[in-house]
N, C-alpha and C positions, 0 to 999 in steps of 0.2 A: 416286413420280415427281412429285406434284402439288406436293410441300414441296418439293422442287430448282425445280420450275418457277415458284413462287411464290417463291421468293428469287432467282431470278436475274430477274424480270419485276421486284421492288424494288429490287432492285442497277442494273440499267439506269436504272429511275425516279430513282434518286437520282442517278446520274453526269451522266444527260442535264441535269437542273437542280442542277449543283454549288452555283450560289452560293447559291442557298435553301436547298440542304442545309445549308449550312455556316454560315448567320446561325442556322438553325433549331436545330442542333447548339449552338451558342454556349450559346442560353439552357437547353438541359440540361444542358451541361455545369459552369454555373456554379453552376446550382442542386445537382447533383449532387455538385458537389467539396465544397461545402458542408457537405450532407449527412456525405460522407468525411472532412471535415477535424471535426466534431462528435464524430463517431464516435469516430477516432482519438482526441481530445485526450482524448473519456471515459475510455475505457481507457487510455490511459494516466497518467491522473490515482488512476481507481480504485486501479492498480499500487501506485503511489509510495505513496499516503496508505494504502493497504494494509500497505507494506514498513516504510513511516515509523513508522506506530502501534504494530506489531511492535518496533521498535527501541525509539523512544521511551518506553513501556509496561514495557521489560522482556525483551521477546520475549513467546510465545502463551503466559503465562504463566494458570495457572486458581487462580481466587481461590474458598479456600473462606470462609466465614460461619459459625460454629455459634451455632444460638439463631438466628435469624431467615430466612424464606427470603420474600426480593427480591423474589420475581415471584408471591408468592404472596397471602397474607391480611395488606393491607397495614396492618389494624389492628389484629397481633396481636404483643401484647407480654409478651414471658417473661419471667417472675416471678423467675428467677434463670440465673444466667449458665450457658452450657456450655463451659467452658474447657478445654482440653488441654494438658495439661506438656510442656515443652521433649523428654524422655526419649522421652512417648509418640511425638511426631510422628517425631521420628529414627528411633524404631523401626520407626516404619510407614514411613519411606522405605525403611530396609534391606530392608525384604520387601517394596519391589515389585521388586524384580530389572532393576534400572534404568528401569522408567517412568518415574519422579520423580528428579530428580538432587538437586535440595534445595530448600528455600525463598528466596523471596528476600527479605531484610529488610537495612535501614541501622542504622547504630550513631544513636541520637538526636542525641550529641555528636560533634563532630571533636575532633581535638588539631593547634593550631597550634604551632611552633616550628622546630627545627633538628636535621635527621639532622649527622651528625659520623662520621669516618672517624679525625681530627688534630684538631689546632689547624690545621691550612693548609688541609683541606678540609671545606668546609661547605656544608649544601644547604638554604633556605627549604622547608620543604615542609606539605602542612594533610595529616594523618592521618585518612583514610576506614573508620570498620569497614563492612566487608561481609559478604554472605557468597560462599560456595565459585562460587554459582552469575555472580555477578556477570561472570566473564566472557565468558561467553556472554550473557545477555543485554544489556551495555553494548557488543558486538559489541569486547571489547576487543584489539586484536593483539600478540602477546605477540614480541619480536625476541630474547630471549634467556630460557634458564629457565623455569618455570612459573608457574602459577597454585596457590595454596594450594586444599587438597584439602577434602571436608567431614570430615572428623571433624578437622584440622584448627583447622577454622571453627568446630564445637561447640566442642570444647575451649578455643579461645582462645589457640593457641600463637603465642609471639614469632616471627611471620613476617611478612613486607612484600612488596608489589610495587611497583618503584618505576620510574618516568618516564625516558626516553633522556634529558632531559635533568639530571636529579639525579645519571642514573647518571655522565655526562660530566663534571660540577661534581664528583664524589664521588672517582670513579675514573680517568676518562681516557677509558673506554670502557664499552660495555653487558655487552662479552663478562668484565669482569676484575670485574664489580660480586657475579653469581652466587654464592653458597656466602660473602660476607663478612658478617660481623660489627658494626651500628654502632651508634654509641651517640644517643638521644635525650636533649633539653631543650625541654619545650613546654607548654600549658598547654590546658587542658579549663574554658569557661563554661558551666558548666550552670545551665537556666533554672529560676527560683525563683516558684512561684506561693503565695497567700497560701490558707489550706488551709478560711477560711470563705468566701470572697468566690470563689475561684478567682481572682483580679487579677495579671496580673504583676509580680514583685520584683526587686530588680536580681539579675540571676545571681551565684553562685558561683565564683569563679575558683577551680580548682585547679592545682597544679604537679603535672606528672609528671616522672617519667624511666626511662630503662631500655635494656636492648640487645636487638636485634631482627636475626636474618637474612637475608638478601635473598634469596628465592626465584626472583624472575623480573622482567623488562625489558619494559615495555610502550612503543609508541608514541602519544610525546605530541602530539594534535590540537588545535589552536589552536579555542575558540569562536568567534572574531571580536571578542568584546566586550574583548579587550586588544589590543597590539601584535603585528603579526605576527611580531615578529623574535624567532627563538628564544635565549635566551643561558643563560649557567652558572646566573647567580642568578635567574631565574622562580623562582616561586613556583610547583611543581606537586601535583599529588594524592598520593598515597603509601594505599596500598591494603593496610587489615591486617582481620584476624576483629573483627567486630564486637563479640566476645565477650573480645577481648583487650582493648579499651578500657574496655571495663566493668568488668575486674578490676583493672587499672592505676588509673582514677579513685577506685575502691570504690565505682562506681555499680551499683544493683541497678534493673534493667530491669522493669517493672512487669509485661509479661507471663512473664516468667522467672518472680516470684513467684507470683502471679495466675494464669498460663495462657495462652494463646492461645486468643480471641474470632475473630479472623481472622487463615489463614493465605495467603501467596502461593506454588505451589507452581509449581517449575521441571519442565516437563514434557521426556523425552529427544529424542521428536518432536514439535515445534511444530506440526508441518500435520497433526499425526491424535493429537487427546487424549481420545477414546474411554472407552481401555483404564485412562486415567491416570485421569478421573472417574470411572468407574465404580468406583476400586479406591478414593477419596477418599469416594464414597459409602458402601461398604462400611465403612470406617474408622468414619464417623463413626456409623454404624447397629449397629456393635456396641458402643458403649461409651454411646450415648444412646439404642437402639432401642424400649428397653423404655418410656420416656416417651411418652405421649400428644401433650404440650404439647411435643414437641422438633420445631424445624424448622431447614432449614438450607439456606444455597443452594451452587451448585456451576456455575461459571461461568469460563469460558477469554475471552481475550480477544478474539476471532473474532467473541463474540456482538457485542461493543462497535463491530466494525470492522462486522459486516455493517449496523449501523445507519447509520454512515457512506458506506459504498459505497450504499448504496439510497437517501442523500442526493445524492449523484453522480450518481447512475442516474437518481432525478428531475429533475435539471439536464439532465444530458445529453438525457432525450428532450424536455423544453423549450424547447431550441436546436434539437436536430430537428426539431419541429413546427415555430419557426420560420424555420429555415433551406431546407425545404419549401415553404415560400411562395414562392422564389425558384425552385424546383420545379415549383411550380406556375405559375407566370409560363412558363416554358418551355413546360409541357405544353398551353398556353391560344397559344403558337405555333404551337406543333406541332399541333397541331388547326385552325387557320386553315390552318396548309401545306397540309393536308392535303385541304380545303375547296378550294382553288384548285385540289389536282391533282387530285379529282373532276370539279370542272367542267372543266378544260383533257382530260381525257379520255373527256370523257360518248358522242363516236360510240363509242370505243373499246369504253365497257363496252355500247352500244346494240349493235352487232357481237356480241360478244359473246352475248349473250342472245339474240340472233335467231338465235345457229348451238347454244343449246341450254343455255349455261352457266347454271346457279344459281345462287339470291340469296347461298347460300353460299360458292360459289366464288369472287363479286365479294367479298363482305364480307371472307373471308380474305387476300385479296388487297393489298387495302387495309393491312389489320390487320399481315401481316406488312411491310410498309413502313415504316408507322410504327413497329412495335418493331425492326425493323430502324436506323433512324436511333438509335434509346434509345440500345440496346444498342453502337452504333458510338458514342455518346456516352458513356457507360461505361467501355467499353474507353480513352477517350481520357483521362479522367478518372481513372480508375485509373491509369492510369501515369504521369499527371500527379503524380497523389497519393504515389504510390512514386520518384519523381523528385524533387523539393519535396525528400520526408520525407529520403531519403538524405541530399540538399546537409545538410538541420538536424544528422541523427547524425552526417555525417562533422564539423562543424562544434561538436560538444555539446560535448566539452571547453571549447573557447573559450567559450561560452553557460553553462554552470557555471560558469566562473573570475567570472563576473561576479558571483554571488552572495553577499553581506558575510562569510555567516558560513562557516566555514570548517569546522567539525562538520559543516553541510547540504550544503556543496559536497562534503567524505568520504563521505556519504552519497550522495550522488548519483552519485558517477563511480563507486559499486559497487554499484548498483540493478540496470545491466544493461538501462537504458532503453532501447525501440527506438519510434523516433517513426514510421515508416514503418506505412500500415495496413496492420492485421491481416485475415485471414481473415475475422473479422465482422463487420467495417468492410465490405468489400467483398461480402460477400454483402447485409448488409442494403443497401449502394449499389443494389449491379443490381439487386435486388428493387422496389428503388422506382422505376428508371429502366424495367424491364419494364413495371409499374403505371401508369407516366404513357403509357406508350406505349401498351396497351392502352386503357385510360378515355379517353384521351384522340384515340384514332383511331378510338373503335367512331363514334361517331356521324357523323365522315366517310365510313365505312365503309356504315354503316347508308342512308345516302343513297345511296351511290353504288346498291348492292345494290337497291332499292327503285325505282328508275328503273324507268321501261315500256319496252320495246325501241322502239316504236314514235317515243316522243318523243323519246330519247337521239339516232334513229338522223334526227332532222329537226333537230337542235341545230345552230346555227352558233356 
């Protein structure tokens, strides 16, 4: 009964003086949206730069090292290398039972020149080796056909993935490009370094050619850094095995011969690679275990990101400590309010204590008042804030269109952004609007409470 009576005796107190409730309200509510609008921007900055690095990176991709471990003995340097052949790591992908789908590696070279269909159609395009995994993590959308598979991508087979628009210049359409046939003319520079000095040479030009299948139809995304008008003759990518350009140039890949020093491995689940390190661990501890001097590191991308977000995380509470300031300007109102409705009630609480009430009873009193006003500052705040965020989501298409480039605006309208605060935005809010209200009412509280009946009840 005494918490219903102590809030309806706050509730009166604040109606009876609305318009100091309401300048008093002002300064926590602005300090407090503040707070909210901090909160919000963190999270969702973490998100993006979270989603971003994921993308940009590769995907959660875990990068092994043999022969050196990163975080370890950082002066310690292996006498000879621990490399692994092309065979083994294939091998050890096929036994993890899809944890690992494959590595992800670029051909060094491209090949620029011209896919051909005729003499009437021709298409500009630069010839990318990849591998299998590539699309998935280039987040690439395929509109027709597939993606070339990893054995594949080991092997090096005459297969292409090519661009809606090469396929439109090639074919007419995406759907008629699938299952054809076309022929290449194009040329591979490969760089010439001088083999005492290590200096660069002019490159090596070579001529290839040859005919290649078309597997599958990807959608082509404008960077920004060209025109945005899509036409027949762009120059687009064209996506074959990294291992097919290698045999066509008759270049021999240094870790082909040599081995693999580091591998990047494509893990099946990005958000949980556990299971996928563990088994990268094991890999590498049976063919180098018995070594003393062997070390090796084993690292997903996650580690990289959580360095980033905990970069975030120190901004964000540094805008909050100072956007709290303006928090704290409220709470240093709210504490005078609170000061004047002490004394504008001192018979009241003198009454009071002369028919029996204790220091407890005033102080609480008081107390829920003031967090009474918080909390109704809060609430107004909040919805303020969920009000705001809406008008910005229902408006973020237009607010992304603004952005140059055109890969980051792709990226952004399939983030899944919600600008509206979160759950712990709004809890840490009220926690802090509860705090100012207490801290900030005890010590009006504290007086009122501490009054003598006797002088309360002779106060004019």
């Amino acid at each position: 009964m005494m918490l219903f009576e102590n809030l309806r005796q706050a509730y009166n107190s604040l109606v009876l003086n609305k318009k100091r409730t309401i300048l008093t309200m002002i300064g926590i509510i602005i300090g407090l949206s503040s707070v909210l609008l901090i909160v919000s921007v963190g999270d969702v900055i973490s998100n993006i730069a979270e989603k971003y690095l994921i993308n940009a990176t590769g995907g959660n991709t875990i990068y092994f090292i043999s022969g050196i471990d990163v975080d370890g003995d950082i002066d310690h340097k292996p006498e000879r290398r621990y490399p692994f052949t092309e065979d083994e790591i294939y091998d050890f992908i096929d036994s993890t039972n899809g944890e690992i789908l494959d590595i992800s590696s670029n051909s060094s070279v491209n090949v620029s020149g011209n896919f051909m269909l005729d003499d009437k159609h021709k298409s500009n395009v630069t010839m990318q080796g990849v591998t299998s995994s590539y699309e998935i993590t280039s987040k690439m959308r395929l509109t027709n056909g597939r993606f070339f598979n990893r054995n594949e991508s080991r092997y090096g087979k005459p297969v292409i993935v090519i661009s809606d628009i090469a396929a439109k210049a090639l074919f007419g359409s995406s759907a008629d490009a699938v299952g054809k046939v076309l022929d290449f003319q194009g040329q591979v520079s490969v760089p010439q370094y001088d083999p005492e000095t290590y200096m660069p040479l002019d490159d090596v030009v070579i001529k290839v050619s040859g005919n290649v299948v078309v597997l599958g139809v990807y959608e082509y995304i404008s960077d920004g850094k060209s025109a945005d008008i899509r036409t027949d003759d762009m120059e687009t990518a064209v996506y074959c095995p990294s291992q097919f350009i290698n045999d066509i140039a008759d270049l021999e890949e240094s870790s082909s011969v040599n081995g693999f020093n580091i591998v990047q491995f494509v893990p099946a689940d990005p958000t949980d690679t556990t299971t996928a390190q563990d088994m990268i661990r094991n890999f590498a501890l049976e063919k180098y275990g018995s070594d003393e001097d062997y070390r090796f590191t084993v690292k997903d991308q996650m580690a990289m990101l959580s360095t980033i977000t905990g970069a975030v995380s120190i901004i964000t509470v540094a805008f909050i400590v100072i956007s709290a300031i303006s928090l704290l300007v409220g709470g240093i109102v709210l504490m005078n309010t609170m000061l004047v409705t002490v004394t504008e009630r001192t018979k009241e609480i003198g009454i009071k204590k002369a028919l029996g009430a204790r220091n407890s009873t005033i102080r609480a009193q008081f107390l829920f008042e003031s967090a009474l006003i918080c909390l109704i500052s809060c609430a107004v705040g909040v919805f303020l804030g969920m009000f705001f965020g809406m008008i910005i989501e229902s408006n973020l298409d237009r607010i992304i269109s603004l952005v140059p480039n055109e890969g980051i605006q792709y990226f952004l309208l399939n983030s899944d952004i919600h600008v509206t605060p979160s759950l712990n935005a709004i809890i840490i809010s009220t926690t802090f609007s509860l705090a100012v209200g207490l801290i900030f009412g005890l010590y009006p509280a504290n007086k009122g409470a501490k009054m003598q009946p006797v002088e309360a009840l002779r106060y004019e």
